[in-house]
C-alpha positions as CSV (number, residue, x, y, z in Angstrom):
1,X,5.1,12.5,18.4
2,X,1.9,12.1,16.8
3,X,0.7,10.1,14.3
4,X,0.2,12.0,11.5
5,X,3.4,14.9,12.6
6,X,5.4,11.4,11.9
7,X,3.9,10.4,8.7
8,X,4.0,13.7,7.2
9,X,5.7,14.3,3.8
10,X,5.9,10.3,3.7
11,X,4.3,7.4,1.4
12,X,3.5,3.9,2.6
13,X,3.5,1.8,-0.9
14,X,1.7,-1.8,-0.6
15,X,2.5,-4.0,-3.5
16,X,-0.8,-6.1,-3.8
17,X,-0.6,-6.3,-7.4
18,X,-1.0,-10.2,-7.4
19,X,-4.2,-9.8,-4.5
20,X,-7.1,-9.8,-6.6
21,X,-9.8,-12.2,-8.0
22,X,-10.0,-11.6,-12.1
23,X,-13.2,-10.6,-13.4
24,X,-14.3,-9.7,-17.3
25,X,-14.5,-6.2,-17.0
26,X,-13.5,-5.4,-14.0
27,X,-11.2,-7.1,-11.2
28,X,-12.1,-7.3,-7.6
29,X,-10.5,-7.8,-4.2
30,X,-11.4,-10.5,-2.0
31,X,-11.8,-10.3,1.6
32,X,-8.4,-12.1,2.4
33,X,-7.1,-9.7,-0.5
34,X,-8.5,-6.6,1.5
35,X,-6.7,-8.8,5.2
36,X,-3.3,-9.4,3.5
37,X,-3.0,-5.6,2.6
38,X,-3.8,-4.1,5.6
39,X,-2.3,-6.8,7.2
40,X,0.9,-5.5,5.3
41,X,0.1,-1.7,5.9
42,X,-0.2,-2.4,10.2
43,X,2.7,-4.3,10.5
44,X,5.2,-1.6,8.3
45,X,6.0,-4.8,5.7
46,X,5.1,-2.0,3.3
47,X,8.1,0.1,2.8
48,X,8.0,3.8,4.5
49,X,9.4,6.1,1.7
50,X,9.4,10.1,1.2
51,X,7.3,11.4,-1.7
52,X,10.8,12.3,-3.7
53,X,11.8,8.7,-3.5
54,X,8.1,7.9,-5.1
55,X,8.5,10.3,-8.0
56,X,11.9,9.2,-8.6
57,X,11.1,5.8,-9.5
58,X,7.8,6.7,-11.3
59,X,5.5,4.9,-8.6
């Protein structure tokens, strides 16, 4: 099974609410912000969930 035939109708949700450098206007991700996260995403930390479970919790 492919890929994308297994990932279809599914979320992958990433907290990295806390991984960013504070700026004035605007906040920005650092490059071991941008590591950690897809660090997270490759190795399934982040939590495989189906869109209905998303909309049900108002993610």
């Amino acid at each position: 099974m492919t890929r994308s035939i297994r990932l279809k109708g599914k979320v992958i949700i990433v907290d990295a609410s806390r991984d960013y450098l504070e700026g004035k206007a605007q906040n920005a991700l650092r490059p071991e912000d941008i590591t950690r996260i897809v660090t997270a995403h490759k190795a399934a930390v982040a939590r495989l969930s189906t869109a209905a479970i998303v909309e049900c919790h108002n993610y």
